[in-house]
C-alpha positions as CSV (number, residue, x, y, z in Angstrom):
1,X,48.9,97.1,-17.7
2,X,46.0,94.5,-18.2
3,X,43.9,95.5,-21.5
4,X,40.5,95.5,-20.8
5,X,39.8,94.6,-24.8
6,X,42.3,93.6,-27.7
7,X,43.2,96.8,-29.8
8,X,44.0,96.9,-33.5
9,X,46.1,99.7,-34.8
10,X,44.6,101.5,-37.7
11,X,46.3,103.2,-40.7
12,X,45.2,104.1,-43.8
13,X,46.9,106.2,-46.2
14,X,47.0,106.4,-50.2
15,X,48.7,108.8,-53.0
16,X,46.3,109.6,-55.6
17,X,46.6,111.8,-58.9
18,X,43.7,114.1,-59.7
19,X,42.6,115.9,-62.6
20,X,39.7,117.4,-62.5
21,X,37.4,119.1,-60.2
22,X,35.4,116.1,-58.5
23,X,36.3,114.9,-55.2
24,X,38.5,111.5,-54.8
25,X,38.6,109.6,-51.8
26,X,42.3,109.7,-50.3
27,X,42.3,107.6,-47.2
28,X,39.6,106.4,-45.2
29,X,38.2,104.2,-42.6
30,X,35.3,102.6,-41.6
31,X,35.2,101.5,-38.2
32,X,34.4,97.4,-37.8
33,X,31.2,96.1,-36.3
34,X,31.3,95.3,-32.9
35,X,34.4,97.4,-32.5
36,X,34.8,100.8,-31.2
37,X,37.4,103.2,-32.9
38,X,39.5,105.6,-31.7
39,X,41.0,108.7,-33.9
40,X,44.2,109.6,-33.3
41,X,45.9,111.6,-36.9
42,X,44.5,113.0,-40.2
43,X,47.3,114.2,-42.2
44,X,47.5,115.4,-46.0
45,X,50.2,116.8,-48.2
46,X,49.9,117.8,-51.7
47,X,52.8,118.5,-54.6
48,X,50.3,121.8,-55.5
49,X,48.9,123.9,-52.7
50,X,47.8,126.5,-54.8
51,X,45.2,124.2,-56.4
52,X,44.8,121.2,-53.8
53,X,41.4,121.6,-52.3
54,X,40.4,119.4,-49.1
55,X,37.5,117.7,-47.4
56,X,37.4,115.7,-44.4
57,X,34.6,113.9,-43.0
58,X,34.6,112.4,-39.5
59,X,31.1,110.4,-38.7
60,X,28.6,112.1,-41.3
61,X,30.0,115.6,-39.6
62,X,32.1,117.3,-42.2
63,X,35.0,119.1,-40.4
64,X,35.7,121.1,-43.5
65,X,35.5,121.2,-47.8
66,X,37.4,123.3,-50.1
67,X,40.0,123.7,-47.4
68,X,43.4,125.3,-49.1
69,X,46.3,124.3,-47.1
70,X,49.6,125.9,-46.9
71,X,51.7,123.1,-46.7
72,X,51.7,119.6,-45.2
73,X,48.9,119.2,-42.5
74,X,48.9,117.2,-39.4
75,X,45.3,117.1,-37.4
76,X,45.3,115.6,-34.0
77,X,42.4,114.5,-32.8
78,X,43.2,112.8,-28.9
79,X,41.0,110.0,-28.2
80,X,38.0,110.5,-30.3
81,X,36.1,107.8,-30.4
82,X,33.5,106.4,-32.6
83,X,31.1,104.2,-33.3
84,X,31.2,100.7,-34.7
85,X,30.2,101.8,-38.8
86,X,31.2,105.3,-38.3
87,X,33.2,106.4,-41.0
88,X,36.3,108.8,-41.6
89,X,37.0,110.1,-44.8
90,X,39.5,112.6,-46.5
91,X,38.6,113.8,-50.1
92,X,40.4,116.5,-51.8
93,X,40.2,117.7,-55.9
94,X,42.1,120.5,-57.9
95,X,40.4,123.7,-57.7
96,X,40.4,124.4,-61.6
97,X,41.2,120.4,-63.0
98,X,44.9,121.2,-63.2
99,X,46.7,117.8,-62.7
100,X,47.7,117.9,-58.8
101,X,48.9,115.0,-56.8
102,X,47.7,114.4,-52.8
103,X,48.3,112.2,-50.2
104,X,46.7,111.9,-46.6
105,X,46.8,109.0,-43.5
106,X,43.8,108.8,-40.8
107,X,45.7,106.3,-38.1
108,X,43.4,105.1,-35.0
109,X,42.4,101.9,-33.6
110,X,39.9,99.9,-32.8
111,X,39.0,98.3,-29.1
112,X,36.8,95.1,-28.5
């Protein structure tokens, strides 16, 4: 098929140490100007589920904070799309400052 607009895949992941009870940016993703962005996947994983804590913000709506998670999450989000500027963002902290370590990938693209 003939592609209306070029399209750049999209991921973004990091593994990040925490200590303390402030939020720390994970992965995220701004969308491009003049692009449009598509979310596909926002996964996160954590070595302590007890104390990881998560938030995730998809275009100034947050989806969720202080989420606990049971084990490795997997959010698919089919063709959402989003503005040029519109950010994604996945925080998490440790509930009490015991040392945790998280991870967490938002994969997308962007069209135009």
């Amino acid at each position: 098929p003939v592609l209306s607009a070029p399209e750049t895949a999209v991921t973004n992941l990091d593994y990040v140490t925490i200590a303390d009870t402030d939020y720390h940016t994970i992965a995220s993703w701004t969308v491009a100007t003049g692009k449009k962005g598509v979310l596909h996947v926002v996964e996160m994983a954590s070595n302590n589920y007890t104390k990881a804590r998560f938030k995730l913000t998809i275009a100034g709506v947050v989806q969720f904070t202080a989420m606990q998670i049971m084990g490795t999450l997997t959010l698919e989000y089919p063709d959402v799309q989003l503005a040029a500027a519109a950010v994604v963002l996945l925080e998490a902290t440790s509930s009490d400052g015991t040392s945790i370590a998280v991870n967490g990938d938002i994969t997308g693209k962007e069209v135009g």
